[in-house]
C-alpha positions as CSV (number, residue, x, y, z in Angstrom):
1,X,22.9,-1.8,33.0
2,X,23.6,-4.9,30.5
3,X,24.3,-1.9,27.7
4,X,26.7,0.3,29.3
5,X,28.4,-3.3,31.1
6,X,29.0,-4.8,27.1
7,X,30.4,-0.9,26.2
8,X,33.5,-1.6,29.0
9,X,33.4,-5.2,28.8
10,X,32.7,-8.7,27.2
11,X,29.5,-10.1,28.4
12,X,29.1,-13.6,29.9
13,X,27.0,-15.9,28.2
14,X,24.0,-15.7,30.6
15,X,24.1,-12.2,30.8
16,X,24.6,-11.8,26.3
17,X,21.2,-14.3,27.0
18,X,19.3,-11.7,29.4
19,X,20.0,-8.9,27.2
20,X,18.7,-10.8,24.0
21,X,15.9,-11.5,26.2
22,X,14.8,-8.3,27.7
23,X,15.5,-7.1,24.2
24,X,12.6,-9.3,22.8
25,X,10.6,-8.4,25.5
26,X,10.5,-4.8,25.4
27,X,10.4,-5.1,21.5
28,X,6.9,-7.2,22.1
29,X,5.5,-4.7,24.5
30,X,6.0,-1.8,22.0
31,X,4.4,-4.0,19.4
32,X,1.4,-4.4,22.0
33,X,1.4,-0.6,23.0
34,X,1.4,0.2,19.5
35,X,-1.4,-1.9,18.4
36,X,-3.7,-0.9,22.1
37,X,-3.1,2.9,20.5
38,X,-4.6,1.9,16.9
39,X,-6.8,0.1,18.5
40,X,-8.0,2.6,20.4
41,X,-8.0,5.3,17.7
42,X,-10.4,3.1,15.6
43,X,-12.5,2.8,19.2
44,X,-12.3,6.8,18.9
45,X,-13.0,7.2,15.0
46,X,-16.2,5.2,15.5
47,X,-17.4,6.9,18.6
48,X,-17.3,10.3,17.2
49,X,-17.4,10.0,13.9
50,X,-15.8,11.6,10.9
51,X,-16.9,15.4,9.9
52,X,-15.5,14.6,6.6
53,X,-17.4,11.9,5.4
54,X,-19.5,13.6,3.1
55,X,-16.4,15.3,1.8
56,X,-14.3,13.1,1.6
57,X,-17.1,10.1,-0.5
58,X,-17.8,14.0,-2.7
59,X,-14.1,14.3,-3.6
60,X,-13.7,10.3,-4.3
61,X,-17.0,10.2,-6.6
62,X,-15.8,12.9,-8.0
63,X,-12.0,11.7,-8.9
64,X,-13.8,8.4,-10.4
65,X,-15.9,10.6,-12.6
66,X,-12.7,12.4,-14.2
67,X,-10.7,8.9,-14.1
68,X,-13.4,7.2,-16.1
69,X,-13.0,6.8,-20.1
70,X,-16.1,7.2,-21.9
71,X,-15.6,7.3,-25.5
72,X,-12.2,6.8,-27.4
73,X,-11.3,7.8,-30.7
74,X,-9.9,5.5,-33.3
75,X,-8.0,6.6,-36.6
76,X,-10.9,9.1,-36.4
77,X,-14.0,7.5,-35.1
78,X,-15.4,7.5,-31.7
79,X,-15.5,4.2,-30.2
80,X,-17.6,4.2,-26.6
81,X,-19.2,1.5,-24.6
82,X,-17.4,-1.1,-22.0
83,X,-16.8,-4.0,-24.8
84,X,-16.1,-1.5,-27.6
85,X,-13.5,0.4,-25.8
86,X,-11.5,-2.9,-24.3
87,X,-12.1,-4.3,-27.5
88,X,-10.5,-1.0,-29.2
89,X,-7.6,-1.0,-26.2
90,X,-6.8,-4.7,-27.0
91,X,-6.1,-4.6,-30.6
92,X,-4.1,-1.1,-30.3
93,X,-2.1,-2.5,-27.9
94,X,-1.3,-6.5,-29.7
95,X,-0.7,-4.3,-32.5
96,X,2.0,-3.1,-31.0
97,X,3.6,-5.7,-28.9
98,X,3.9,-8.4,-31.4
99,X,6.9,-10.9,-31.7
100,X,8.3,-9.9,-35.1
101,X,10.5,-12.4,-37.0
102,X,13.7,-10.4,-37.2
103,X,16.8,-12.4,-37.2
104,X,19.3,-11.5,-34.5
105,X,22.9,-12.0,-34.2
């Protein structure tokens, strides 16, 4: 009613105050709803489970497999182990991203 009044007219200051009010309020209760629904879906989730579990942990151990470096070649020779390879990553990249001593106009 406070909408379609401030379409025709200007509102008085206690009504402008109402309408911020109720707008808060009905802005908190969808908020609320919103988080009684997730909450619920998780209450759901748990319940009954997931039928894709063992699918879904397959498909994610098998993504980190193929993400994983294992051996790296440098100017020709295979580099592999944890250290070696962040060691080899390390000195390509400073290599690479050092401050040169050019003067600049």
């Amino acid at each position: 009613m406070l909408d379609s009044k401030a379409d025709g007219t200007t509102l008085i200051e206690e009504e402008e105050e109402e309408l911020h009010d109720l707008s808060v309020n009905m802005h908190s209760l969808v908020r609320a709803q919103n988080s009684i629904n997730w909450q619920m879906s998780r209450m759901n989730w748990l319940k009954e489970g997931d039928a894709n579990s063992k699918l879904f942990h397959g498909y994610m151990s098998s993504m980190r497999r193929h993400n994983a470096i294992n051996v790296v070649s440098v100017d020709g020779v295979s580099v592999d182990g944890v250290q070696n390879i962040r060691a080899a990553v390390y000195q390509h990249f400073s290599s690479h991203f050092k401050s040169g001593r050019e003067e600049r106009p």
